[in-house]
C-alpha positions as CSV (number, residue, x, y, z in Angstrom):
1,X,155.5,62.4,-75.5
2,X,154.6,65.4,-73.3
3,X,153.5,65.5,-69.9
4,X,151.9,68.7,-69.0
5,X,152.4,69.7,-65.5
6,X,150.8,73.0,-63.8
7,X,151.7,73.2,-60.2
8,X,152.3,76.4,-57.4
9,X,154.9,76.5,-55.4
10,X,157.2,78.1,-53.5
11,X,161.1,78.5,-54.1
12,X,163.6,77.0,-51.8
13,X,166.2,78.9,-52.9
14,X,167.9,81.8,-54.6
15,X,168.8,81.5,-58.1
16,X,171.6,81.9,-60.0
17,X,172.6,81.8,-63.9
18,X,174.5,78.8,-65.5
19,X,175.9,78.0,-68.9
20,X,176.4,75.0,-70.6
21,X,179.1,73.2,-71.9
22,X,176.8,74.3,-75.3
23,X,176.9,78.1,-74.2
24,X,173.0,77.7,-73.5
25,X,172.5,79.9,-70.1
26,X,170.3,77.6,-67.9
27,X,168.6,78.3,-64.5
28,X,168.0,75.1,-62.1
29,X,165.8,75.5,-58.7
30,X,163.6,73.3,-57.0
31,X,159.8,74.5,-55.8
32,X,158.1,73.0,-52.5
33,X,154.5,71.8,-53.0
34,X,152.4,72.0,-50.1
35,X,149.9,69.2,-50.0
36,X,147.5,68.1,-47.4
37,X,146.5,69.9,-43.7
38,X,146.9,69.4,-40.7
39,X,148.7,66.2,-39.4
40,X,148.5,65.5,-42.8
41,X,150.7,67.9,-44.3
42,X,154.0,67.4,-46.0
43,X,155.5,69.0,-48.5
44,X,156.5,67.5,-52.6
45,X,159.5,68.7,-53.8
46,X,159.7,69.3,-57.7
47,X,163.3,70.3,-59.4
48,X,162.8,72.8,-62.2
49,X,165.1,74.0,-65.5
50,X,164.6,77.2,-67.2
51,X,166.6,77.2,-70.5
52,X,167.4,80.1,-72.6
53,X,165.5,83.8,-73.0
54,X,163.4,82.6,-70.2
55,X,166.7,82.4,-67.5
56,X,166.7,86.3,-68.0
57,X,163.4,87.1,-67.5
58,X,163.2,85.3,-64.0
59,X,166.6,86.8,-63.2
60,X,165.4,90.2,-63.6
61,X,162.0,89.4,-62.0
62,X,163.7,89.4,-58.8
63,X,162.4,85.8,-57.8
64,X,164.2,84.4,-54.7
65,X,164.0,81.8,-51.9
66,X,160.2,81.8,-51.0
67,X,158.9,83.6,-54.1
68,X,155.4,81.9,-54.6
69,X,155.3,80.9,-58.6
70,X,152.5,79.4,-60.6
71,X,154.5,77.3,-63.1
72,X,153.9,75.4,-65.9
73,X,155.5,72.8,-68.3
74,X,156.9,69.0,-69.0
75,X,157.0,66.7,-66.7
76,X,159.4,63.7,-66.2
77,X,160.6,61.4,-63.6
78,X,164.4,61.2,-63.5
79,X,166.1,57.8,-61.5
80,X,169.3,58.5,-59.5
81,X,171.5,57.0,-57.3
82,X,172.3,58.0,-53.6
83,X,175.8,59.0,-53.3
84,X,175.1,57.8,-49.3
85,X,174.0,53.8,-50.0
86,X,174.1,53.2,-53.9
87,X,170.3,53.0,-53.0
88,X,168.1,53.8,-56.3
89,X,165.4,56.7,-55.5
90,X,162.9,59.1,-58.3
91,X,162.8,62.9,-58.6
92,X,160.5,64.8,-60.5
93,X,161.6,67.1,-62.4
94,X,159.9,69.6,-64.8
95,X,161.0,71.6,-67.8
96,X,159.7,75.1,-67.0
97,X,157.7,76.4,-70.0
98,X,155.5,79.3,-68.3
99,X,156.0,80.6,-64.9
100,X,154.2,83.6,-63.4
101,X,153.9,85.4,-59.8
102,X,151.7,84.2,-57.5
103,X,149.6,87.3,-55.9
104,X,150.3,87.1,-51.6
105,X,148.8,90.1,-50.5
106,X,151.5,90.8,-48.3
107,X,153.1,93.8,-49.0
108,X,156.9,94.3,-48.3
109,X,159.4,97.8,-48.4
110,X,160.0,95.5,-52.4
111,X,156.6,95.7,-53.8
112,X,154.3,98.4,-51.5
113,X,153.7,99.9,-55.0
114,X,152.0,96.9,-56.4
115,X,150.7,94.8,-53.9
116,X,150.9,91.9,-56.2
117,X,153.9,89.7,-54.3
118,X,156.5,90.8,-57.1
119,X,158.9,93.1,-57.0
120,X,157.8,96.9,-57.9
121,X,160.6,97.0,-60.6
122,X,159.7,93.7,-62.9
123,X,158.9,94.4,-66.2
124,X,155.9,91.2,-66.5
125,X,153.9,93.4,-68.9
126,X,151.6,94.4,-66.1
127,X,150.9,98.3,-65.0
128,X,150.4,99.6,-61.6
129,X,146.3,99.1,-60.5
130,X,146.6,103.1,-60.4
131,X,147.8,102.7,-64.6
132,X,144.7,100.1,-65.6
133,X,143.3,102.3,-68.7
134,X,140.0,102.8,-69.5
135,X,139.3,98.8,-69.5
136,X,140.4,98.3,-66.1
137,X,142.9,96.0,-67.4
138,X,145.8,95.8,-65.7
139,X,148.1,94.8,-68.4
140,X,149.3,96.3,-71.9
């Protein structure tokens, strides 16, 4: 079965390109989930694995600690075991099928040319506002 899961988040770490005992290059982070305001607020932590193709194109998109993604894919809840007190605890974690930048409005020295929270140099398949066409739409 597949649990669909579409969640945004923000990266609570940088990233960095595994392989496999297989050879399949893997990435593996894990994306805080703000929930709630106020006194209320706390934070859900989800661990996420990016297999194959899709390892490069994060790589290359620049995302780092505190990049704000929009991600999508399967769901499961994985049981583990504390190393601490053999106690028995739950994490979520989610194949990554779709991931995408999540606009800030911040602009930074990175992305002043697109003002869209990603990195000027990322090659999403989006062109610069200035570039929209005749349509007005900002993609190819």
């Amino acid at each position: 079965m597949f649990t669909q899961i579409t969640l945004m988040g923000r990266v609570t770490a940088d990233l960095e390109i595994q392989t496999s005992a297989g050879g399949t290059d893997y990435i593996q982070f894990n994306v805080a989930v703000n929930k709630g305001y106020g006194e209320q607020e706390h934070a859900n932590f989800y661990q996420c694995v990016l297999f194959g193709k899709a390892t490069e194109r994060i790589s290359k998109a620049g995302v780092k600690k505190g990049s704000l993604l929009f991600i999508t894919g399967d769901l499961d809840l994985v049981e583990f075991t504390r190393k601490s007190d053999n106690s028995k605890g739950t994490i979520a974690k989610i194949t990554v099928h779709d991931w995408n930048y999540v606009p800030t409005g911040k602009r930074t020295d990175n992305n002043a040319n697109t003002g869209s929270g990603a990195p000027a140099d990322t090659d999403d398949g989006f062109m610069d506002m200035e570039n929209c066409g005749e349509n007005g739409l900002p993609f190819n």
